[in-house]
MIZA-148704 format. One record per residue: x, y, z of N, C-alpha, C, O in turn. Coordinates in pm, whole numbers, padded with zeros to 5 digits, always signed. Atoms other than C-alpha are relative to their C-alpha. Layout:
! MIZA-148704
XYZXYZXYZXYZ
...
END
This chain:
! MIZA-148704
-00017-00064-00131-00598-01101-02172+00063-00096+00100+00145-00049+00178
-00023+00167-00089-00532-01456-01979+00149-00010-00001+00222-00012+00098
-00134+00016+00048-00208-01490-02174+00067+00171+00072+00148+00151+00162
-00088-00116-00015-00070-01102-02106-00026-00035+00220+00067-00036+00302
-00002+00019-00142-00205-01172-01720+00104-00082+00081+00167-00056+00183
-00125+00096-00014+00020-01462-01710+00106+00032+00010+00188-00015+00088
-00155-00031+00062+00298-01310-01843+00048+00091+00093+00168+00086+00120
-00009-00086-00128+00268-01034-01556+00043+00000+00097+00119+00084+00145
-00034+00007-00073+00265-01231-01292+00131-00120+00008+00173-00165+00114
-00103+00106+00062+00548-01491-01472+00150+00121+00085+00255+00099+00145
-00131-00103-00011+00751-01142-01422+00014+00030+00164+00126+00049+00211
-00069+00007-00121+00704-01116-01045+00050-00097+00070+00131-00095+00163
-00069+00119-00092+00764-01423-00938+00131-00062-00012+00198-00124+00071
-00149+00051+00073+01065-01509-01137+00091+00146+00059+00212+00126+00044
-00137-00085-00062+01267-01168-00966-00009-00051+00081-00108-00106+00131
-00005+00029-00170+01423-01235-00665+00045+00124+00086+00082+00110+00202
+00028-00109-00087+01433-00851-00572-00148-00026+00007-00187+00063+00083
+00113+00016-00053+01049-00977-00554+00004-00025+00162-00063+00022+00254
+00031+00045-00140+01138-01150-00257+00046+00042+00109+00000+00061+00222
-00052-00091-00116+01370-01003-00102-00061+00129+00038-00041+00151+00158
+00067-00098-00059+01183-00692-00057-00123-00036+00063-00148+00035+00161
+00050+00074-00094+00907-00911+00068+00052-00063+00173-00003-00083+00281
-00057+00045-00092+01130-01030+00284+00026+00094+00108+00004+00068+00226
-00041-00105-00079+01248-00710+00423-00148+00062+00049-00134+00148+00137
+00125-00061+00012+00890-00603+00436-00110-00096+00153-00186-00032+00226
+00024+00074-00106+00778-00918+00706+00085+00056+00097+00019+00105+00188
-00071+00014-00145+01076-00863+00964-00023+00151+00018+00047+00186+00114
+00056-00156-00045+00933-00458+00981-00155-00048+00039-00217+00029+00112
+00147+00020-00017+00567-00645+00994+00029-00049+00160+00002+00006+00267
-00072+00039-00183+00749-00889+01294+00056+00082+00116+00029+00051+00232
+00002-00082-00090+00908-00586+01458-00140+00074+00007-00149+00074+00130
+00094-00114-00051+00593-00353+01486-00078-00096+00040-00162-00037+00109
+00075+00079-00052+00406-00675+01576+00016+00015+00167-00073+00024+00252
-00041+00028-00084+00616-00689+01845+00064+00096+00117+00103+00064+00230
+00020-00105-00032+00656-00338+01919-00118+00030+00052-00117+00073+00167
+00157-00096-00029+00292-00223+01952-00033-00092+00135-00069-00034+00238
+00012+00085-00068+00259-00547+02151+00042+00044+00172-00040+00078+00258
-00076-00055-00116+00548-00463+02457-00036+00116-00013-00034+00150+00106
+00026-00113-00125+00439-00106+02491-00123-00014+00070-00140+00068+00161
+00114+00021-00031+00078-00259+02564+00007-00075+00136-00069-00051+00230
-00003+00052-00080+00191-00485+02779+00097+00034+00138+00106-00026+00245
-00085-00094-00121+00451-00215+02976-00144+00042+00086-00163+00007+00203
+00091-00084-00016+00155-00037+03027-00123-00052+00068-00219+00022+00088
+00138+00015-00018-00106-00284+03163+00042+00005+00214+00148-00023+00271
-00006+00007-00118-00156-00251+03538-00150-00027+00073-00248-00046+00001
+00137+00083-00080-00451-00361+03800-00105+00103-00052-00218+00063-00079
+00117-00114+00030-00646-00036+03707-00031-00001-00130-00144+00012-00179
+00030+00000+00149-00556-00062+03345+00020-00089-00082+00136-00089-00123
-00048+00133+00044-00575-00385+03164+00038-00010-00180+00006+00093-00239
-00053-00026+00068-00443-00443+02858-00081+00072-00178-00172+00014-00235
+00092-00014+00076-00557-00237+02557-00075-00121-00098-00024-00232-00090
+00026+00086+00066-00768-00429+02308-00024+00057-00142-00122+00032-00213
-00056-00052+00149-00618-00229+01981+00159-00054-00020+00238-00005-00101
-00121+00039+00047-00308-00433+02005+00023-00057-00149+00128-00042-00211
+00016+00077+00133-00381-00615+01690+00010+00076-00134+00077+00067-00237
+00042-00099+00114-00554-00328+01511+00135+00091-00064+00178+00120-00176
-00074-00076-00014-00303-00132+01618+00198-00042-00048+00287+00043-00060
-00110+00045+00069+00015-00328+01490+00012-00065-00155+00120-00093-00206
+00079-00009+00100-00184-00402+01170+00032+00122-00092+00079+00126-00206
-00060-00159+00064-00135-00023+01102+00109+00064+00010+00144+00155-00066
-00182-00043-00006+00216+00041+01210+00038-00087-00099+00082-00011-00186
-00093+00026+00109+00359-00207+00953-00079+00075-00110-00019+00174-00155
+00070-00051+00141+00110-00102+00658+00093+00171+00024+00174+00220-00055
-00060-00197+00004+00227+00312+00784+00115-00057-00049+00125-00025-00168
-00125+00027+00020+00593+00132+00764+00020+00016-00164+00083+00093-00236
-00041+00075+00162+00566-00042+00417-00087+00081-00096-00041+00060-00209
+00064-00039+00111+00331+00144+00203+00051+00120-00105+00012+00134-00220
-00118-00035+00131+00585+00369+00028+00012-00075-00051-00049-00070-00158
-00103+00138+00078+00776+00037-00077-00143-00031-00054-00124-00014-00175
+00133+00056+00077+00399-00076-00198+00031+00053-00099+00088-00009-00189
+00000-00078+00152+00384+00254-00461+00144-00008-00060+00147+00039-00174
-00125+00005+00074+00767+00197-00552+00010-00081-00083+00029-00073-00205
-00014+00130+00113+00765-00168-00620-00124-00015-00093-00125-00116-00163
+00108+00008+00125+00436-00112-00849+00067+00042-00109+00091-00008-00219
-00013-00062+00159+00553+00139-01039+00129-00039-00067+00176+00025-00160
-00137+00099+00040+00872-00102-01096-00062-00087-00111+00005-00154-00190
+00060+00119+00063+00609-00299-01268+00013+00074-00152+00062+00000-00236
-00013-00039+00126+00611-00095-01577+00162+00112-00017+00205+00129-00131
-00132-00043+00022+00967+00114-01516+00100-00107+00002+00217-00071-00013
-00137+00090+00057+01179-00207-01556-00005-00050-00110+00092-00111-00154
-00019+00051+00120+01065-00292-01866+00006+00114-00047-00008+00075-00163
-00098-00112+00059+01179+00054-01985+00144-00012+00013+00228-00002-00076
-00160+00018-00015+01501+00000-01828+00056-00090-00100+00143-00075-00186
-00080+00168+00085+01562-00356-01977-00037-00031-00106-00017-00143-00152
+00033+00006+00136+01409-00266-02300-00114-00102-00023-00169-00126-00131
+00128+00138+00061+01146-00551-02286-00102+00037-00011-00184-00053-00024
+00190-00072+00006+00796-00298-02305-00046-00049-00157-00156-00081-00201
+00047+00059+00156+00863-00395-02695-00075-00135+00001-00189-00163-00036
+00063+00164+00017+00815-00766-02660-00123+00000+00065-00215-00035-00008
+00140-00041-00061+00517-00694-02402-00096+00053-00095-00203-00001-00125
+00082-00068+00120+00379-00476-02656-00075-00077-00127-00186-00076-00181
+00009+00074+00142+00420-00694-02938-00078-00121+00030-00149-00163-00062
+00081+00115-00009+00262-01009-02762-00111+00024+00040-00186-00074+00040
+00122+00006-00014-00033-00859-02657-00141+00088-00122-00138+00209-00148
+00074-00130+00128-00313-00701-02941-00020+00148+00024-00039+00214-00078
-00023-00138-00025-00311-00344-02761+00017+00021+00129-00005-00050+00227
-00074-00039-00096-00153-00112-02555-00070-00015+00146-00012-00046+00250
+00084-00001-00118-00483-00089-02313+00018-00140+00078+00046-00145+00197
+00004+00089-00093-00493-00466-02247+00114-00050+00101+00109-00136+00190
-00088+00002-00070-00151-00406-02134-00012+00054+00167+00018+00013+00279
-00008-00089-00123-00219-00147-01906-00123-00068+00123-00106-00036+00240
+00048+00039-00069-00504-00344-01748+00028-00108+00076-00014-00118+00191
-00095+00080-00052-00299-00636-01687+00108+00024+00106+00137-00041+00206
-00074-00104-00140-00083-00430-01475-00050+00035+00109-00017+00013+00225
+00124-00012-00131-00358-00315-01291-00027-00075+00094-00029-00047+00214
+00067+00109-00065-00477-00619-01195+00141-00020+00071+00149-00005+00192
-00094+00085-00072-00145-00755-01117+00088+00092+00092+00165+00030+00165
-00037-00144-00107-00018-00425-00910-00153-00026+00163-00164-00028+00286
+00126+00005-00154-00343-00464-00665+00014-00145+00028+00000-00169+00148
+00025+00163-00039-00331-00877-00674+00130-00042+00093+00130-00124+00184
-00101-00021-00114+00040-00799-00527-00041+00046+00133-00012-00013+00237
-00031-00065-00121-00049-00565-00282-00078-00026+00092-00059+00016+00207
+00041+00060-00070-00304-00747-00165+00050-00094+00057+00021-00114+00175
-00006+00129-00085-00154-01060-00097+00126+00014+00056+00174-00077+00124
-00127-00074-00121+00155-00875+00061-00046+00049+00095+00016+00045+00201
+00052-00087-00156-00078-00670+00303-00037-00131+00052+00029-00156+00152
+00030+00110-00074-00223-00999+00399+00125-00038+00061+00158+00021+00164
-00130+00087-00018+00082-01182+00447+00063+00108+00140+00070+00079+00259
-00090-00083-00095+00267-00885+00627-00128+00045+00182-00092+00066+00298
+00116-00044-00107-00082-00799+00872+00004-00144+00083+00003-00153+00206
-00002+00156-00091-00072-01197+00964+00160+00001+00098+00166-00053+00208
-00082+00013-00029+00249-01162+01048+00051+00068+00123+00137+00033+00204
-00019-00124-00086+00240-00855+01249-00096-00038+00116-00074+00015+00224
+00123+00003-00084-00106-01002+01437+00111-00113+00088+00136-00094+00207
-00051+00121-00051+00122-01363+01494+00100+00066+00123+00087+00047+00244
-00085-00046-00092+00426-01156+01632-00060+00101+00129+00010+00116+00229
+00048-00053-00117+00204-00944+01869-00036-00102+00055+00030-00105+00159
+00049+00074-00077+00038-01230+01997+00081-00098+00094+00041-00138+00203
-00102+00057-00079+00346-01419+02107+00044+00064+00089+00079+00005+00191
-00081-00106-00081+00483-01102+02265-00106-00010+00105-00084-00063+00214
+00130+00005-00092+00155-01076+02434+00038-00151+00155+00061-00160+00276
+00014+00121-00104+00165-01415+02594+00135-00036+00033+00139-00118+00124
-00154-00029-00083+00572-01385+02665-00019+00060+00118+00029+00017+00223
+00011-00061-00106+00450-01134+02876-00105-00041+00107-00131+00001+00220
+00140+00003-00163+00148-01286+03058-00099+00069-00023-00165+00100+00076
+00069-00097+00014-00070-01068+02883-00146-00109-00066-00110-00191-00150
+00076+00051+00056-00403-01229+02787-00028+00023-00157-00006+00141-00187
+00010-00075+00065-00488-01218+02446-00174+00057-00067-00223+00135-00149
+00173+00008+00033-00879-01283+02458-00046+00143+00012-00154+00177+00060
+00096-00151-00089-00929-00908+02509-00010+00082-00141-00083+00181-00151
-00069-00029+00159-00805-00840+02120-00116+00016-00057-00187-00085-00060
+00094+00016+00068-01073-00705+01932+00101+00051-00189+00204+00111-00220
-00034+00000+00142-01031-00712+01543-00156-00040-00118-00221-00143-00137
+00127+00028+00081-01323-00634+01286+00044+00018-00120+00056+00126-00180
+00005+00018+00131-01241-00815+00972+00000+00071-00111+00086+00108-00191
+00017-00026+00134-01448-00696+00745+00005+00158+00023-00027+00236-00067
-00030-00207+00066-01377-00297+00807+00167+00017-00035+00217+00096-00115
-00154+00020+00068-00990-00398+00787-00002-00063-00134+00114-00074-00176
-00050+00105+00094-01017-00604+00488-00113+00128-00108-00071+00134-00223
+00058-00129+00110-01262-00293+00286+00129+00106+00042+00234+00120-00020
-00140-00152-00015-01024+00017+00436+00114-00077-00036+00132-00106-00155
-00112+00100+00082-00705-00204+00420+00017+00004-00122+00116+00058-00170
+00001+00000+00123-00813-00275+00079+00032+00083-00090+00092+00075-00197
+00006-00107+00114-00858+00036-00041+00120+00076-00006+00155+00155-00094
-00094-00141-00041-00568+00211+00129+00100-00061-00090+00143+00020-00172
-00095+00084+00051-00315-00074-00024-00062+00020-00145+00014+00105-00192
+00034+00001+00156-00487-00078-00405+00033+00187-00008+00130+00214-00079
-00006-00102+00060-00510+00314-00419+00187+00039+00004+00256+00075-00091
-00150-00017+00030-00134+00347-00308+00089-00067-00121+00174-00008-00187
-00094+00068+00079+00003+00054-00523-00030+00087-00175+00057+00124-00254
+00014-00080+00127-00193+00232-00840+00008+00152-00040-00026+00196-00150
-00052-00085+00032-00069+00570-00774+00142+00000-00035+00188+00082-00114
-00124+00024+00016+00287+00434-00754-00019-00049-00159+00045+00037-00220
+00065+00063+00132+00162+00252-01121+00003+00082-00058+00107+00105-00120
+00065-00135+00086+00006+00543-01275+00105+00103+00013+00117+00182-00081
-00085-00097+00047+00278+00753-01203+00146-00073-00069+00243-00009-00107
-00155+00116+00083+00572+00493-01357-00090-00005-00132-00014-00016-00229
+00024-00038+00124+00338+00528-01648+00033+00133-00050+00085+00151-00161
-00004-00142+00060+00346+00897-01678+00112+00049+00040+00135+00151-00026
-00115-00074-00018+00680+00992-01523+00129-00071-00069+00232-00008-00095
-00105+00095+00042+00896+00684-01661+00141+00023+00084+00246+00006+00022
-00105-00040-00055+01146+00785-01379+00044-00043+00136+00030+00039+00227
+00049+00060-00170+01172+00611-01056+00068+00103+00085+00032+00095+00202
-00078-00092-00107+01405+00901-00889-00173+00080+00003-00215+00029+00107
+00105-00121+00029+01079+01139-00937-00116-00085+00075-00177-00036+00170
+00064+00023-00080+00873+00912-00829+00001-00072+00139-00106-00095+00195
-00070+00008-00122+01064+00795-00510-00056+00131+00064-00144+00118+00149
+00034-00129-00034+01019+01183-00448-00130+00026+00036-00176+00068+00142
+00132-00069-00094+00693+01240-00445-00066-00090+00076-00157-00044+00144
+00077+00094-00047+00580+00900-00313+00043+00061+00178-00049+00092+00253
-00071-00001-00111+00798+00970+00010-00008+00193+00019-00033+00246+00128
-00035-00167-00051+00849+01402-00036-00179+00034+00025-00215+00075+00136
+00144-00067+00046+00476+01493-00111-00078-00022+00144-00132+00080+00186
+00041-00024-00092+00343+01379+00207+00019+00061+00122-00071+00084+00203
-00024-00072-00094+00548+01549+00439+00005+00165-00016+00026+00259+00061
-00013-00174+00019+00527+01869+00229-00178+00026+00041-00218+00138+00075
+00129-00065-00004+00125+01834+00264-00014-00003+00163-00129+00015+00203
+00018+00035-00124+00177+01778+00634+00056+00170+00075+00003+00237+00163
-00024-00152-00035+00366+02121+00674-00072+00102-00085-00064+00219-00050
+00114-00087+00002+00095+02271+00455-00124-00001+00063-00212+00078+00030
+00110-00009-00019-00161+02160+00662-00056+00089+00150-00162+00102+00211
+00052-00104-00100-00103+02412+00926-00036+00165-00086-00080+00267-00033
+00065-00130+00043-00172+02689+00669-00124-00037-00068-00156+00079-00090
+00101+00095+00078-00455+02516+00492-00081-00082+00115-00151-00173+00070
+00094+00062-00109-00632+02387+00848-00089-00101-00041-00063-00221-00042
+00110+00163+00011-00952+02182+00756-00001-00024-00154-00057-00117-00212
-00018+00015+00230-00887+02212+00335+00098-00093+00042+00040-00198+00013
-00075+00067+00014-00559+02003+00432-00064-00134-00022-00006-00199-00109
+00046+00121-00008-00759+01696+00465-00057-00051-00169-00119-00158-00179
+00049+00005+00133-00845+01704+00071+00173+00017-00088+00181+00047-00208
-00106+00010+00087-00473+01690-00036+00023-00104-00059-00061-00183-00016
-00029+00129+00054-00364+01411-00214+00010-00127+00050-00080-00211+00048
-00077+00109-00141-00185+01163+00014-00086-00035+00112-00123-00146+00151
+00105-00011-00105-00409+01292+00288-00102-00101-00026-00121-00200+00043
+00133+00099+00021-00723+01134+00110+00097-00111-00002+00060-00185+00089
-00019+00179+00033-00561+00821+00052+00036-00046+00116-00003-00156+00152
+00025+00088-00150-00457+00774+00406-00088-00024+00083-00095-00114+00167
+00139+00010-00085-00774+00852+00542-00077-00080-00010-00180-00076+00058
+00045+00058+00046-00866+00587+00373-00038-00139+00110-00140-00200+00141
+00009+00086-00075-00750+00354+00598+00010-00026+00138+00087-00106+00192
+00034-00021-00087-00923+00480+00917-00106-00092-00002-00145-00144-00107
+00137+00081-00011-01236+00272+01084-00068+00038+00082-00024+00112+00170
+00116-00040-00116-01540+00312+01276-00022+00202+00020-00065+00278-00067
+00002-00154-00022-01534+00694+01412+00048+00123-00106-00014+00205-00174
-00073-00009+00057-01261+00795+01270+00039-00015-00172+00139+00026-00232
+00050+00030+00133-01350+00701+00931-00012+00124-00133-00105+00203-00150
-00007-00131+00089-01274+00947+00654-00179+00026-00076-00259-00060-00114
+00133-00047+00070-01599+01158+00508+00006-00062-00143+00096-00117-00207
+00023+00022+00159-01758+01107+00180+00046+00064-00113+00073+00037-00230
-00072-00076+00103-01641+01381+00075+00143-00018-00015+00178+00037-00119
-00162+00024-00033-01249+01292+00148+00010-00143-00137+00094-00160-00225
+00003+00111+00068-01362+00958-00023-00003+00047-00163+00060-00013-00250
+00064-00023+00143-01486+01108-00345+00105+00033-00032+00155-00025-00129
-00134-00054+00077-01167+01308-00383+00090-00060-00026+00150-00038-00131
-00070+00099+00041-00968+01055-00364-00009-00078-00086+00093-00093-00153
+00033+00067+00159-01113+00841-00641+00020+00072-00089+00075+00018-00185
+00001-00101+00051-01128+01175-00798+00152+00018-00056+00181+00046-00172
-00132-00043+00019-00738+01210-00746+00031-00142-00099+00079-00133-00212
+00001+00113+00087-00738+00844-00874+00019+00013-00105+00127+00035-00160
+00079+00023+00128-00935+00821-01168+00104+00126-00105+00135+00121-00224
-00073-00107+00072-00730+01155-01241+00150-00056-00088+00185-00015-00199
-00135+00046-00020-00390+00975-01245-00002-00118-00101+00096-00150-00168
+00035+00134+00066-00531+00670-01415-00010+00053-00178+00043-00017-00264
+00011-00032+00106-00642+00916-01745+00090+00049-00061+00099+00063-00183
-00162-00024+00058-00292+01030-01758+00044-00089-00063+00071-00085-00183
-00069+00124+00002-00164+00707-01735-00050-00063-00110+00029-00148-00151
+00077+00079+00107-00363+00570-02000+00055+00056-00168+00086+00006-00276
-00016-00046+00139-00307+00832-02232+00144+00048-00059+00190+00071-00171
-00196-00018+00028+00075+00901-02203+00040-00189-00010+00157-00221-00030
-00060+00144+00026+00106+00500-02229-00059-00031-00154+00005-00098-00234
+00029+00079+00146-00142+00460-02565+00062+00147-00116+00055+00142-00239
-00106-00129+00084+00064+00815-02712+00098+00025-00032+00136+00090-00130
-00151-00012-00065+00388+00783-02570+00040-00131-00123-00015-00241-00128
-00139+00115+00038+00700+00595-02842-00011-00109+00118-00056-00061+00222
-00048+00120-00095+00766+00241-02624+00127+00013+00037+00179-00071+00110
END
């Protein structure tokens, strides 16, 4: 398992569309840093001082930005070695297809974690400069860790392993471009015929995911979503140990 883990993350670090889409992925974290920032600080006046969701709140504009590109470049993780013919040699160096697919796993969430980090620091740094360009204090900034770093978590792992799970089962990246990007705006114009059921669509659960405090998606929103998960995952498993290489 050690050895195929290796070999996983041997494969992202050695592209340099790794980085560059990293790359492109910070200066959208640096603008909305720096965005959310200046309309906070248009906005503060003697009556109204400056909000203290600037942080939170530019935190979640890049993640809304980038988390398509999350489920794309996952499911790149197993559609380029279709393209470039190498799923054989993968295949062949590890003793079965599963410890493949868990290796992926791991290394699809160990990305998208340490990209949401990276891009959320980045987005907190560039608000905070903007902040104090403007004269704006920033001691007023509240930010609670550990409910960003569980929601966060979850919202970034369940996206990167639906983008995953479906590059197992669709082998097509046009298709799944489509629904990563079409599917939520079609459940967004069903959710005026579908009123309080909309909140149990697909997409839906998984963004609700990464609400906090009040606002905080139900248990039941939660369940379905693992639900939609776990669903996607038994595909994926079984069109990868069925499926020709």
């Amino acid at each position: 398992m050690f050895g195929v883990l290796k070999s996983e993350f041997t494969k992202i670090l050695t592209l340099r569309s790794t980085y560059i889409v990293v790359g492109v992925m910070v200066l959208l974290a640096i603008l909305a840093g720096i965005a959310m920032a200046a309309i906070a600080a248009s906005s503060v006046t003697d009556r109204a001082p400056v909000s203290s969701m600037v942080f939170h709140n530019s935190i979640n504009a890049v993640l809304g930005l980038t988390i398509g590109i999350f489920a794309i470049v996952s499911s790149l993780f197993i559609l380029n070695e279709y393209r470039h013919n190498t799923i054989a040699y993968t295949l062949t160096a590890s003793r079965s297809r599963l410890t493949v697919f868990l290796a992926k796993v791991i290394t699809a969430i160990v990305y998208g974690l340490v990209v949401a980090i990276v891009l959320s620091l980045c987005a907190v740094l560039a608000a905070t400069i903007t902040l104090a360009a403007n004269g704006v204090p920033i001691t007023a900034q509240k930010l609670e860790i550990g409910a960003l770093i569980l929601h966060l978590g979850l919202y970034i792992s369940f996206y990167v392993l639906v983008g995953l799970f479906l590059g197992f089962i669709l082998r097509n990246i046009i298709v799944v471009i489509v629904i990563v990007f079409a599917l939520p705006v079609v459940e967004n114009m069903a959710s005026f015929l579908l009123k309080e059921g909309a909140q149990y669509l697909p997409f839906r659960t998984f963004g609700a995911l990464v609400n906090t405090g009040e606002d905080a998606a139900s248990a039941s929103v939660v369940i379905t979503a693992f639900a939609y998960l776990l669903g996607l995952a038994a595909l994926a498993i079984v069109f990868f140990l069925k499926r020709d290489a």
